[in-house]
PyMOL Python script that loads the backbone (N, CA, C, O; Angstrom):
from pymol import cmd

cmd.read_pdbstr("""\
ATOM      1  N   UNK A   1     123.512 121.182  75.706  1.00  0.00           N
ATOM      2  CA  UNK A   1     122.543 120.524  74.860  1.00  0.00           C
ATOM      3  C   UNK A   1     121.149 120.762  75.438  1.00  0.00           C
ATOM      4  O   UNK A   1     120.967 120.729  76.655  1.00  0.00           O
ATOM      5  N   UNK A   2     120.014 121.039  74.436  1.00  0.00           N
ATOM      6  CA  UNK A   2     119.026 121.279  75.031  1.00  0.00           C
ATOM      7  C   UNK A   2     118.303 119.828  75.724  1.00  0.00           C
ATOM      8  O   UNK A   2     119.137 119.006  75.346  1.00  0.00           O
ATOM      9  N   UNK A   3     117.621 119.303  76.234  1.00  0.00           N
ATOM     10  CA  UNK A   3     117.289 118.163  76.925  1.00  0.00           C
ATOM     11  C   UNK A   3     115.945 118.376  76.724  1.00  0.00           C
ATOM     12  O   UNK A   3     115.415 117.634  75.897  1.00  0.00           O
ATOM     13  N   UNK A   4     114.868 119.665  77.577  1.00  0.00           N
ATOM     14  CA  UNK A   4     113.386 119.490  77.297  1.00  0.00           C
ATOM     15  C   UNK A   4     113.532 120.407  75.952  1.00  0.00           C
ATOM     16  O   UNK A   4     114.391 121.285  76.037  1.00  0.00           O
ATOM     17  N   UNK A   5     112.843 120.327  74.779  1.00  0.00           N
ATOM     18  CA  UNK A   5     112.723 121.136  73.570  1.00  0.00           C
ATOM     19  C   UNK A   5     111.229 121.878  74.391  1.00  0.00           C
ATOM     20  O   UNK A   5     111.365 122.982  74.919  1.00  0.00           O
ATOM     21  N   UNK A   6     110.087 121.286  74.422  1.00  0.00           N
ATOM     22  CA  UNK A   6     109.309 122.446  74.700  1.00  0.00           C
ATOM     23  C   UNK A   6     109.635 123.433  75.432  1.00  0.00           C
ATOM     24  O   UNK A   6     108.979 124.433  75.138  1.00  0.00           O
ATOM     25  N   UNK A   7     110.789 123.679  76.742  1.00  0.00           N
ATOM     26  CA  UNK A   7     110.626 124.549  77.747  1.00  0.00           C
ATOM     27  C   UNK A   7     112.135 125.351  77.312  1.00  0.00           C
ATOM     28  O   UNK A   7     112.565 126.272  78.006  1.00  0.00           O
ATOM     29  N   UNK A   8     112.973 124.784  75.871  1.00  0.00           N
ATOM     30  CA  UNK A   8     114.137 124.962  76.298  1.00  0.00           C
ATOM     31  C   UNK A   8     115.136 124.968  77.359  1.00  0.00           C
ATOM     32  O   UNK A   8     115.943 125.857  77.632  1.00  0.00           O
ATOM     33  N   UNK A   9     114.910 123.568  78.042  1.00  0.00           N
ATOM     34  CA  UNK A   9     115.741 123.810  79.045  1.00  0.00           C
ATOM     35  C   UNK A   9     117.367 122.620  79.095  1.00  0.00           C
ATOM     36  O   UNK A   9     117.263 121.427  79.381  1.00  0.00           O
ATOM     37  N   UNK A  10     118.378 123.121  78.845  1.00  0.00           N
ATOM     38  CA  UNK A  10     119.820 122.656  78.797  1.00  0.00           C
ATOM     39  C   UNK A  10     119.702 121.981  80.043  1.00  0.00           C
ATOM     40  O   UNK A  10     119.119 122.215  81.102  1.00  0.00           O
ATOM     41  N   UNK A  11     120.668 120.773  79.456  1.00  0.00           N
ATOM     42  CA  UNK A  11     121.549 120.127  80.636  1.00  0.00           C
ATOM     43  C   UNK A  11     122.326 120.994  81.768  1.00  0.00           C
ATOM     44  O   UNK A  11     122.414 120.667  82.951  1.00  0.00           O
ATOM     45  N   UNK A  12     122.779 121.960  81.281  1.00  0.00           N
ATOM     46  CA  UNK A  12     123.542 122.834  82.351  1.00  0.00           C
ATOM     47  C   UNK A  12     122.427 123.351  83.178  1.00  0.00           C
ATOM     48  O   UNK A  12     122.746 123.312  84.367  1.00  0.00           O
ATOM     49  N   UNK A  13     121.345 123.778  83.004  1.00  0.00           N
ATOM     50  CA  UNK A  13     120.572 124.654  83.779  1.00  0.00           C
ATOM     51  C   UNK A  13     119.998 123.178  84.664  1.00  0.00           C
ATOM     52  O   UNK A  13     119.652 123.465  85.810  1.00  0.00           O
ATOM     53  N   UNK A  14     119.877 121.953  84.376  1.00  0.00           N
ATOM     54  CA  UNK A  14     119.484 121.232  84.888  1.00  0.00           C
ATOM     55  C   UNK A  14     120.253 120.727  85.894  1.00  0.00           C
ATOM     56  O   UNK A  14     119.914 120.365  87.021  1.00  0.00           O
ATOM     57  N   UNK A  15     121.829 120.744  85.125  1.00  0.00           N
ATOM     58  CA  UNK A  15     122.987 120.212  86.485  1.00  0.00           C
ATOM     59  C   UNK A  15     123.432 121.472  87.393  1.00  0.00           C
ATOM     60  O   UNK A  15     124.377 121.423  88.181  1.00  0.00           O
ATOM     61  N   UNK A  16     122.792 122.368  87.222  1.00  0.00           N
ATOM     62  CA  UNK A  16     123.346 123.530  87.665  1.00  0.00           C
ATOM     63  C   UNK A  16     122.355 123.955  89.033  1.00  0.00           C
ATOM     64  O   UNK A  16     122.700 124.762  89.895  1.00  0.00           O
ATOM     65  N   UNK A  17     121.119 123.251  89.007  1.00  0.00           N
ATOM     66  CA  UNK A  17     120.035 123.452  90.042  1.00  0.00           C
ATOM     67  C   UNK A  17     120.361 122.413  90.957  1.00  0.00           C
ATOM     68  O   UNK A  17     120.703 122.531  92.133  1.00  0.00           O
ATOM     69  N   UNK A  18     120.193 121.232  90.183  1.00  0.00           N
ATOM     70  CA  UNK A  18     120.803 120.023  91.286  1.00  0.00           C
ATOM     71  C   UNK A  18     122.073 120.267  92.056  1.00  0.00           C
ATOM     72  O   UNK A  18     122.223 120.118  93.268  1.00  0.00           O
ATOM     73  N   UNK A  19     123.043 120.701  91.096  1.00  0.00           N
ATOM     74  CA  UNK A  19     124.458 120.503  91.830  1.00  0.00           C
ATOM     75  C   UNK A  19     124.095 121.459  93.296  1.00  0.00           C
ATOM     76  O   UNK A  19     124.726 121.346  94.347  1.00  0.00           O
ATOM     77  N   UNK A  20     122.927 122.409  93.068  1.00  0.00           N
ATOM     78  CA  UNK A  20     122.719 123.467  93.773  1.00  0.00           C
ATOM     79  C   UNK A  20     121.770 122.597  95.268  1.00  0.00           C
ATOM     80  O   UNK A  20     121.571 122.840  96.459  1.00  0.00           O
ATOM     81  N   UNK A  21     121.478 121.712  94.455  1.00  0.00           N
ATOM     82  CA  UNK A  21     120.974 120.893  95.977  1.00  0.00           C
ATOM     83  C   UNK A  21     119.409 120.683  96.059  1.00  0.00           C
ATOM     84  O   UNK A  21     118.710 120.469  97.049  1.00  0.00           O
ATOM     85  N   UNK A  22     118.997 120.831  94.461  1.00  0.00           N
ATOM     86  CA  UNK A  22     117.662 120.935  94.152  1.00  0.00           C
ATOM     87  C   UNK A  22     117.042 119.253  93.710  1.00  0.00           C
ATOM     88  O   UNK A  22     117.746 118.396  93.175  1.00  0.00           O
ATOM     89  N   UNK A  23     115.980 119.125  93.984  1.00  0.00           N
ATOM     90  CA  UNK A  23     115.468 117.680  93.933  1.00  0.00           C
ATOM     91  C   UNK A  23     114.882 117.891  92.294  1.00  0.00           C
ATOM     92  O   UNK A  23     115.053 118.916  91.635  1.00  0.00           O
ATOM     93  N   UNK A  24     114.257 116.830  91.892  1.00  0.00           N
ATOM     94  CA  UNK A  24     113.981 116.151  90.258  1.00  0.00           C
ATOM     95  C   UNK A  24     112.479 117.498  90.063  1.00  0.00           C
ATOM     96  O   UNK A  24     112.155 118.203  89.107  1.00  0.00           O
ATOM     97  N   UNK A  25     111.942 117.356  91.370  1.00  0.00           N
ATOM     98  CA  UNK A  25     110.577 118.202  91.632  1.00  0.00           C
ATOM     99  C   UNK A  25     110.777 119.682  91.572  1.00  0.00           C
ATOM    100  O   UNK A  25     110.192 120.536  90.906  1.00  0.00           O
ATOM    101  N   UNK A  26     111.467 119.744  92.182  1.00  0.00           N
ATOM    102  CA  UNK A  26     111.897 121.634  92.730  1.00  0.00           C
ATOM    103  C   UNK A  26     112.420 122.030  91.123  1.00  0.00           C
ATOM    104  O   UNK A  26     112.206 123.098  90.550  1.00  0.00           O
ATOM    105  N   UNK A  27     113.161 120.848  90.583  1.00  0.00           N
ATOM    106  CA  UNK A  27     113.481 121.532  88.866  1.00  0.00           C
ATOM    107  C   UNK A  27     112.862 121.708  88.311  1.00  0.00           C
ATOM    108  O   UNK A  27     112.851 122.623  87.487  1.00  0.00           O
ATOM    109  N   UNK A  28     111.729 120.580  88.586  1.00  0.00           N
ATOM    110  CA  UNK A  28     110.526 120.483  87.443  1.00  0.00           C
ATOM    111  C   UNK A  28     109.590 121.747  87.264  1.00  0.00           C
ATOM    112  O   UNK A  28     109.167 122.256  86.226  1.00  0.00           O
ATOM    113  N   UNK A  29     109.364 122.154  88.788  1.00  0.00           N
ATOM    114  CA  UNK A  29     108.539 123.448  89.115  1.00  0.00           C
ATOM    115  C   UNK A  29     109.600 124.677  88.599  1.00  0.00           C
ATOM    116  O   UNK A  29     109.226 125.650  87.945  1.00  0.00           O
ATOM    117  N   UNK A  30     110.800 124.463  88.968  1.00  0.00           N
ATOM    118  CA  UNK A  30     111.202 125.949  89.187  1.00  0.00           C
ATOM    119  C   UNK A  30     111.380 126.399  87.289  1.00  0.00           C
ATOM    120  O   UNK A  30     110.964 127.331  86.601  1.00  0.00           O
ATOM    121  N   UNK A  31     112.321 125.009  86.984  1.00  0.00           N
ATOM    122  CA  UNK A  31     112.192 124.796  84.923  1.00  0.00           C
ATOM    123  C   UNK A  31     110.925 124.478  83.972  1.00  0.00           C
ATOM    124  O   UNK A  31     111.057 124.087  82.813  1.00  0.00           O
ATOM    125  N   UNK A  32     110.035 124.632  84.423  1.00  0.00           N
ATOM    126  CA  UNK A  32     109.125 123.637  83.761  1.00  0.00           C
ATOM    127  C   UNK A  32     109.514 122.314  83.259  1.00  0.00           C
ATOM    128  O   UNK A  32     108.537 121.626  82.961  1.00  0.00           O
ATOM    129  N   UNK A  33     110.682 121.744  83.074  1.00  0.00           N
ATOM    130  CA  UNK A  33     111.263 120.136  82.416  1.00  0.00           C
ATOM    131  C   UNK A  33     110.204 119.415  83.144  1.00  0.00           C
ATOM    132  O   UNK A  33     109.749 119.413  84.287  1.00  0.00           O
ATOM    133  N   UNK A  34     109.891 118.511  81.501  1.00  0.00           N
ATOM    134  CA  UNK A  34     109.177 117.088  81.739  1.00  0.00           C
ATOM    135  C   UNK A  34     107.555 117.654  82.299  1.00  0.00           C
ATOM    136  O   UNK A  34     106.791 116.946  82.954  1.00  0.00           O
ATOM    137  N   UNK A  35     107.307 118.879  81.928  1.00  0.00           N
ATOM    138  CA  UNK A  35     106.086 119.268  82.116  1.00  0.00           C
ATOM    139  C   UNK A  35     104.589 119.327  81.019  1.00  0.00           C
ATOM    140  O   UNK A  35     103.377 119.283  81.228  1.00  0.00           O
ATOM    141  N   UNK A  36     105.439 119.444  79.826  1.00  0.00           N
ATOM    142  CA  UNK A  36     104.735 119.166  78.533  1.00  0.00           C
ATOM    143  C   UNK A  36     104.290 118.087  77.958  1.00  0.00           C
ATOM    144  O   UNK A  36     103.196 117.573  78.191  1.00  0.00           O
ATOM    145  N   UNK A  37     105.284 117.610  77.022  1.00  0.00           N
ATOM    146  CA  UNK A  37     105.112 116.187  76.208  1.00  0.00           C
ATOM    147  C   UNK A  37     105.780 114.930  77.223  1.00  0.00           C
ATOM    148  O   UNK A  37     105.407 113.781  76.985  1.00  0.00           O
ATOM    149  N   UNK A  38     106.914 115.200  78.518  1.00  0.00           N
ATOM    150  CA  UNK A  38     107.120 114.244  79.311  1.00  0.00           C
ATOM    151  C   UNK A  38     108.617 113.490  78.157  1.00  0.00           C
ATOM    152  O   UNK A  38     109.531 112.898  78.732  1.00  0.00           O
ATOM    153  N   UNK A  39     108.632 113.587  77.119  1.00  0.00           N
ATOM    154  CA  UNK A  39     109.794 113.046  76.785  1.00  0.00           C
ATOM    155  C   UNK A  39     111.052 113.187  77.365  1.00  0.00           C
ATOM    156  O   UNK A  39     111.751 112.177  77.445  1.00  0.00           O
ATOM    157  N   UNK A  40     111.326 113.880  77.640  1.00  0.00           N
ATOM    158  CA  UNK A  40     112.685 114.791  78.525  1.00  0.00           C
ATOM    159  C   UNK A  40     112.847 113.818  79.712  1.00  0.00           C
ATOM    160  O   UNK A  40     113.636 112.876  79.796  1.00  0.00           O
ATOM    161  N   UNK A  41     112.067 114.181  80.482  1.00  0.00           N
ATOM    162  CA  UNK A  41     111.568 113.011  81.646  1.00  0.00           C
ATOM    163  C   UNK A  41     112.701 112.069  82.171  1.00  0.00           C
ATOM    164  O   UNK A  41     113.262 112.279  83.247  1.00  0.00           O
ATOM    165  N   UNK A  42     113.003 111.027  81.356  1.00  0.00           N
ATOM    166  CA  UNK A  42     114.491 109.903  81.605  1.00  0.00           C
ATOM    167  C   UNK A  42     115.467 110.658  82.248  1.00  0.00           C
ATOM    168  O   UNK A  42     116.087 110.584  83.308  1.00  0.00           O
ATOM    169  N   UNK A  43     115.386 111.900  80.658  1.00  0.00           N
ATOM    170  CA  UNK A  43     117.131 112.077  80.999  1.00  0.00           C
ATOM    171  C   UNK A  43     117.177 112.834  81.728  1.00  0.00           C
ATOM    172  O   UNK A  43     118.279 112.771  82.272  1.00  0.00           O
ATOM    173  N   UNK A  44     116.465 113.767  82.206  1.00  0.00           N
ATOM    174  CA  UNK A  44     116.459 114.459  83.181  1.00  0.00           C
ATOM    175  C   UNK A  44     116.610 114.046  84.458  1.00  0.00           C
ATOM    176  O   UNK A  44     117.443 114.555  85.207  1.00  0.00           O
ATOM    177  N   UNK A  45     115.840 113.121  84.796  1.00  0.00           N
ATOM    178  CA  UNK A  45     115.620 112.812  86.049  1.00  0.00           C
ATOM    179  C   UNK A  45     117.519 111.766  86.176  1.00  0.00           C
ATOM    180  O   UNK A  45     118.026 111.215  87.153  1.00  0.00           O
ATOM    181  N   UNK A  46     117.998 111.895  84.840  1.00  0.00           N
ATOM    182  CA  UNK A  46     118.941 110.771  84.919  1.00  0.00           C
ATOM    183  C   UNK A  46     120.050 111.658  85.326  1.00  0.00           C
ATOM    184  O   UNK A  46     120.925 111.339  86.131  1.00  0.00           O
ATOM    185  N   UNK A  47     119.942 112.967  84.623  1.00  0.00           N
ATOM    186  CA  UNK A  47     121.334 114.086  85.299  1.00  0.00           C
ATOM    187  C   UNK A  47     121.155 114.811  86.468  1.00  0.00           C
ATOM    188  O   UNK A  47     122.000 115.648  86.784  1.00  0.00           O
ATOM    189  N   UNK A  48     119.966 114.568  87.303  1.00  0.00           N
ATOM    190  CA  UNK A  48     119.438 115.116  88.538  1.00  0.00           C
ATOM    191  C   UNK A  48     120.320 113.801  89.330  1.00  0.00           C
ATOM    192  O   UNK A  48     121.222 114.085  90.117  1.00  0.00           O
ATOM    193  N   UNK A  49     119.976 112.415  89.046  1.00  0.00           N
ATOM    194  CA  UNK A  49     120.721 111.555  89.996  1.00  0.00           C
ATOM    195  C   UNK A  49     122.273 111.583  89.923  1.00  0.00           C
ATOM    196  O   UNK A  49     122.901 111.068  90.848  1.00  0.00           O
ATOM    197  N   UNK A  50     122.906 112.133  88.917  1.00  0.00           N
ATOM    198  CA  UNK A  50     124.257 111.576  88.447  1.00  0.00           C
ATOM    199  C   UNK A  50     124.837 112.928  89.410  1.00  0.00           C
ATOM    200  O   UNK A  50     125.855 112.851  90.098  1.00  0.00           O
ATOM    201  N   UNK A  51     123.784 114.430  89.283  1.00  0.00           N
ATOM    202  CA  UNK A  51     124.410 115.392  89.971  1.00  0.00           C
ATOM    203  C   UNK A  51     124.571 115.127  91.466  1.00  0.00           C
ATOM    204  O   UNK A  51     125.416 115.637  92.202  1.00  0.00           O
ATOM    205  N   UNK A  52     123.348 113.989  91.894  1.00  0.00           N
ATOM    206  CA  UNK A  52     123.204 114.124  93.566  1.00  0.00           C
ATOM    207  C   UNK A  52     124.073 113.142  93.908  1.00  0.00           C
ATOM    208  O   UNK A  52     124.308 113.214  95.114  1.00  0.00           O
ATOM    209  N   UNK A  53     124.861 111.938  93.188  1.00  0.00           N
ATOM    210  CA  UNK A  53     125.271 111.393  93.670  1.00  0.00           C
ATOM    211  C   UNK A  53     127.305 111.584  93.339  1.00  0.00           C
ATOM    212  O   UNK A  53     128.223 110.768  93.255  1.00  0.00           O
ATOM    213  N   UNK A  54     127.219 112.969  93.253  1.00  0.00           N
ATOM    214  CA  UNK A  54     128.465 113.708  93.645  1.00  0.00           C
ATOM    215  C   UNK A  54     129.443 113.819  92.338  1.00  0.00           C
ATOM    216  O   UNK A  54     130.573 114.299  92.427  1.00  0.00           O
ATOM    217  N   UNK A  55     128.962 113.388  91.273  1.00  0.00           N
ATOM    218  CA  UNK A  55     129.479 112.980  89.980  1.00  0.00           C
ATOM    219  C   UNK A  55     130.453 114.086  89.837  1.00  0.00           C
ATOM    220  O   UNK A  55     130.215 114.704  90.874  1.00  0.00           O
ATOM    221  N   UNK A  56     131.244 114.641  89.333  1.00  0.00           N
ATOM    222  CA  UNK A  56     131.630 115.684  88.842  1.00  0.00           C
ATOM    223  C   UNK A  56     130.872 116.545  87.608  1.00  0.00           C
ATOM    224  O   UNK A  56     130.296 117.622  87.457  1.00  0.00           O
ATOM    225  N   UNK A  57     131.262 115.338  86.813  1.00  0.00           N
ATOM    226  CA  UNK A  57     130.820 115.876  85.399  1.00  0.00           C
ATOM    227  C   UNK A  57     129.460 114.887  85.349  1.00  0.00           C
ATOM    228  O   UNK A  57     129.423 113.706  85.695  1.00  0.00           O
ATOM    229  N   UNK A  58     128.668 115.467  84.974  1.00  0.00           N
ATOM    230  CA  UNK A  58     126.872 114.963  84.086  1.00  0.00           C
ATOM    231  C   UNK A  58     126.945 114.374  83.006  1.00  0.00           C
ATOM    232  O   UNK A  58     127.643 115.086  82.283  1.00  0.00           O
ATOM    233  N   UNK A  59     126.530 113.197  82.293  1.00  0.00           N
ATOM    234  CA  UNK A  59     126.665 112.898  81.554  1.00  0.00           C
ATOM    235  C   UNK A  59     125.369 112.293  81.081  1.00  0.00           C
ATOM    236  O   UNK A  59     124.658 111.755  81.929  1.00  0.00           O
ATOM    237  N   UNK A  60     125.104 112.312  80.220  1.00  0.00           N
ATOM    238  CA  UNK A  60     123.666 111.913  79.285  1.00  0.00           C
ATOM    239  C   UNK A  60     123.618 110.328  79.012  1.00  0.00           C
ATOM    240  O   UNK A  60     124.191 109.911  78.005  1.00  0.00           O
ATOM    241  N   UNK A  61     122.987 109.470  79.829  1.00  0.00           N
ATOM    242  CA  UNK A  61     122.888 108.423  79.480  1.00  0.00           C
ATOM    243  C   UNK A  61     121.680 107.864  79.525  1.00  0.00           C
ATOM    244  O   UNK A  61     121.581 107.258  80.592  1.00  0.00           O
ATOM    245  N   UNK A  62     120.271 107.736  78.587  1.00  0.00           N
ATOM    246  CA  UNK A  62     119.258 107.208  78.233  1.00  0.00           C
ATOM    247  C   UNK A  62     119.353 106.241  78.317  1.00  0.00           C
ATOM    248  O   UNK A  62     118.173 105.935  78.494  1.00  0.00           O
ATOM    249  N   UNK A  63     120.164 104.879  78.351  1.00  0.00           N
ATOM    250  CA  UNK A  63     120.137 103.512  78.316  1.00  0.00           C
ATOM    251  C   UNK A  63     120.322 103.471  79.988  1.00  0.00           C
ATOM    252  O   UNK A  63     120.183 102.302  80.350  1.00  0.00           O
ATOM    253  N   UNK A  64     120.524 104.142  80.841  1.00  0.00           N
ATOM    254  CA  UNK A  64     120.224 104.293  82.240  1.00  0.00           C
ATOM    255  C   UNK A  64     118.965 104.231  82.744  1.00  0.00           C
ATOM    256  O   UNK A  64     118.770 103.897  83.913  1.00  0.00           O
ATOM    257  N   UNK A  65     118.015 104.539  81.931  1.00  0.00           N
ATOM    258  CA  UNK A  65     116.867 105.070  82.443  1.00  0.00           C
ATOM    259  C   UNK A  65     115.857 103.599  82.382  1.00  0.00           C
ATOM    260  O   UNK A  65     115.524 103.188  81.270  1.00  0.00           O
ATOM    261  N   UNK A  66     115.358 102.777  83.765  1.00  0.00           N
ATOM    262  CA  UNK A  66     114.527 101.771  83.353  1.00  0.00           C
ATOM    263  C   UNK A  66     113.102 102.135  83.100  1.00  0.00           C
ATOM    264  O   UNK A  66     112.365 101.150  83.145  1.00  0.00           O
ATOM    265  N   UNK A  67     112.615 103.052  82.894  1.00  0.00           N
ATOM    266  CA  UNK A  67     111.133 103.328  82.898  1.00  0.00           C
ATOM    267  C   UNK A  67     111.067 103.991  81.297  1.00  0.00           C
ATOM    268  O   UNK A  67     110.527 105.090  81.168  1.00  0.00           O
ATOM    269  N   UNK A  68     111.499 103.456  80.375  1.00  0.00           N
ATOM    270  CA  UNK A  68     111.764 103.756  79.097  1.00  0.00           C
ATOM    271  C   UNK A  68     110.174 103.721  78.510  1.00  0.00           C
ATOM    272  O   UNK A  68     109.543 102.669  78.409  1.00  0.00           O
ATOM    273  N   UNK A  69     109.577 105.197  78.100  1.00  0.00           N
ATOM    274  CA  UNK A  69     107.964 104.472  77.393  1.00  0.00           C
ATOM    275  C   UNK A  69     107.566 102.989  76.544  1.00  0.00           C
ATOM    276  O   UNK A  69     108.411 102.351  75.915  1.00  0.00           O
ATOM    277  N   UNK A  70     106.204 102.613  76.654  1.00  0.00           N
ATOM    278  CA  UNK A  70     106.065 101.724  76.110  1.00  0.00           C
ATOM    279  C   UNK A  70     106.162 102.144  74.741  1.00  0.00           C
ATOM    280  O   UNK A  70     106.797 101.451  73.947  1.00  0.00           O
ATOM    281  N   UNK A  71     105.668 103.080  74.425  1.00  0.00           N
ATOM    282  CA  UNK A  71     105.407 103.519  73.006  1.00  0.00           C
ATOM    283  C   UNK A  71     106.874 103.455  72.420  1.00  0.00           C
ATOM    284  O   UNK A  71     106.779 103.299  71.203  1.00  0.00           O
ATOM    285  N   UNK A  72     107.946 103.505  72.746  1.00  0.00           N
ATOM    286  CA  UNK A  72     109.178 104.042  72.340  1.00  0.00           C
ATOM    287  C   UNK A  72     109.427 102.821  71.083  1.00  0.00           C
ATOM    288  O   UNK A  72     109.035 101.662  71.214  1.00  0.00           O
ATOM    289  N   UNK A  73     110.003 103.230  70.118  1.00  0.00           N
ATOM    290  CA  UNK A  73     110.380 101.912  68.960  1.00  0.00           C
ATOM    291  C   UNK A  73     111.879 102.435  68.751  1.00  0.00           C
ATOM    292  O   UNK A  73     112.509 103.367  69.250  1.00  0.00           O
ATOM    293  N   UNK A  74     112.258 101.226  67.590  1.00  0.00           N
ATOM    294  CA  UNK A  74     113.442 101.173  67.420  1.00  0.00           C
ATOM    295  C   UNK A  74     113.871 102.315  66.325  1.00  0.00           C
ATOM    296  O   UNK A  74     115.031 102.711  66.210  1.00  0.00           O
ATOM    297  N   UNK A  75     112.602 102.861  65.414  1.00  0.00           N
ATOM    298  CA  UNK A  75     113.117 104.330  64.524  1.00  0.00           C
ATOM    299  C   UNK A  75     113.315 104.884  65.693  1.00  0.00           C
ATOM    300  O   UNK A  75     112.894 104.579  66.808  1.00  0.00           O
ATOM    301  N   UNK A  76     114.297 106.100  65.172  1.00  0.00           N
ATOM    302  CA  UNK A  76     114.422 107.275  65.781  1.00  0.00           C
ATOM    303  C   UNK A  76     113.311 108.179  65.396  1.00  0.00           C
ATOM    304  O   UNK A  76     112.758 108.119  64.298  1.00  0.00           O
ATOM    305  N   UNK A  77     112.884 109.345  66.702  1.00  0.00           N
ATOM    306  CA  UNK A  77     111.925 109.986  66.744  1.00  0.00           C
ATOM    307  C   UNK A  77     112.005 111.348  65.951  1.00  0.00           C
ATOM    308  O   UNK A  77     112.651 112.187  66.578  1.00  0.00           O
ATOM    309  N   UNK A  78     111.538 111.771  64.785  1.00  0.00           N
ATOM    310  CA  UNK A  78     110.967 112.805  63.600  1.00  0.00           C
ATOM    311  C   UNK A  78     110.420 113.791  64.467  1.00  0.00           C
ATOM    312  O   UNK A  78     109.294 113.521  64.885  1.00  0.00           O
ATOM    313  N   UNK A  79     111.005 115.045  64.911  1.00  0.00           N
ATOM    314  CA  UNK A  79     110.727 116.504  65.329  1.00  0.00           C
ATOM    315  C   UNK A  79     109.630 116.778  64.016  1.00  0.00           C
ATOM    316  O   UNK A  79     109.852 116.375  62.875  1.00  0.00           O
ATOM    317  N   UNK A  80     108.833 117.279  64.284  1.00  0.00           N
ATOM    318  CA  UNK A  80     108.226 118.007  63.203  1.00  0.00           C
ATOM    319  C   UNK A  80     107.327 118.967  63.604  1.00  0.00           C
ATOM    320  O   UNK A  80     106.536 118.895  64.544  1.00  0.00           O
ATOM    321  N   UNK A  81     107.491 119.830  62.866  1.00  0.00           N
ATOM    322  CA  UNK A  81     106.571 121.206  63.673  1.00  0.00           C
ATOM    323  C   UNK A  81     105.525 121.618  62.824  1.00  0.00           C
ATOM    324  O   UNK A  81     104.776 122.513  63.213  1.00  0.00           O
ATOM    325  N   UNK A  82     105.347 121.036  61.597  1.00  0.00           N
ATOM    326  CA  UNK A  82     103.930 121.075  61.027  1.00  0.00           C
ATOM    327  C   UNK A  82     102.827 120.108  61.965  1.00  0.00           C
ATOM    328  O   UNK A  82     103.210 119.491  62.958  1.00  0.00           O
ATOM    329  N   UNK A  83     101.991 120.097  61.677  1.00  0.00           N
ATOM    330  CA  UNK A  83     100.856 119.410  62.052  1.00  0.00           C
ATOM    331  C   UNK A  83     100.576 118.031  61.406  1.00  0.00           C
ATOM    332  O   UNK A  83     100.103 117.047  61.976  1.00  0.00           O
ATOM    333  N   UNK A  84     101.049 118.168  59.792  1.00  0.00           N
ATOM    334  CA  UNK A  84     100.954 116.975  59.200  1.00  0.00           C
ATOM    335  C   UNK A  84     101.980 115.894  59.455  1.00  0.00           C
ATOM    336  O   UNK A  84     103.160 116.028  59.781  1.00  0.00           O
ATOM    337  N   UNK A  85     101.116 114.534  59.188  1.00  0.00           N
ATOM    338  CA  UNK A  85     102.314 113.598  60.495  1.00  0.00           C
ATOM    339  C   UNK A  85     103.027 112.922  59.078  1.00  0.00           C
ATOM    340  O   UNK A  85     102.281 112.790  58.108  1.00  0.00           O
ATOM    341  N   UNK A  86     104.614 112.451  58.939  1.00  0.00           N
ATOM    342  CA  UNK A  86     105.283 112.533  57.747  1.00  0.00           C
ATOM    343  C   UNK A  86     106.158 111.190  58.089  1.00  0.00           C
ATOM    344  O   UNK A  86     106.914 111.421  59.032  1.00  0.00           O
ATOM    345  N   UNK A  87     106.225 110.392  57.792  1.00  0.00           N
ATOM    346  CA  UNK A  87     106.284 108.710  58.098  1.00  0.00           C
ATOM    347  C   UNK A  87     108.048 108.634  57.805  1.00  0.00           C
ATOM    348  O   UNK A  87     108.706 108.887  56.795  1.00  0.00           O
ATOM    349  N   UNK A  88     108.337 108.289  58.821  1.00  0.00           N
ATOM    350  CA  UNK A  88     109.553 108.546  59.437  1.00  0.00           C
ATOM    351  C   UNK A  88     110.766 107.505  58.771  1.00  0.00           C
ATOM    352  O   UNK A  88     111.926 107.568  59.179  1.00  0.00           O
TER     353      UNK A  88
END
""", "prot")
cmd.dss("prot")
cmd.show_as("cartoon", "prot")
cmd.util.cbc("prot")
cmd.orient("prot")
């Protein structure tokens, strides 16, 4: 699954650096993740901990993450790649 959309960067390439022994930082630099818009950010940093703390399998859990934006609401968030903003 892709995780950052701006950088394209998958969960695998993300559990695949950590499992490798790489910190939240060294991904960030080496992937660009969580370098753009910062949305990615949670879950990322959430399958970087799940890899370091010996997990087997990675698993995607956003309701893990306590530093959830303020901005965040209860709609779900509208991808849109026009410019014009289209009320969700």
């Amino acid at each position: 699954m892709i995780v950052c959309v701006c950088r394209r960067v998958s969960d695998r390439e993300i559990t695949r650096h950590a499992h490798a022994g790489m910190s939240f930082d060294d991904i960030q630099f080496e992937l660009g993740v969580a370098t753009q818009c910062g949305r990615c950010e949670c879950t990322a940093r959430g399958l970087v901990e799940q890899c370091h703390a010996s997990n087997p399998v990675a698993a995607i859990n956003n309701a893990a993450c306590a530093e959830e934006p303020a901005h965040r609401t209860e709609r779900p968030l509208v991808w849109n790649c026009s410019f014009r903003s289209q009320p969700a």
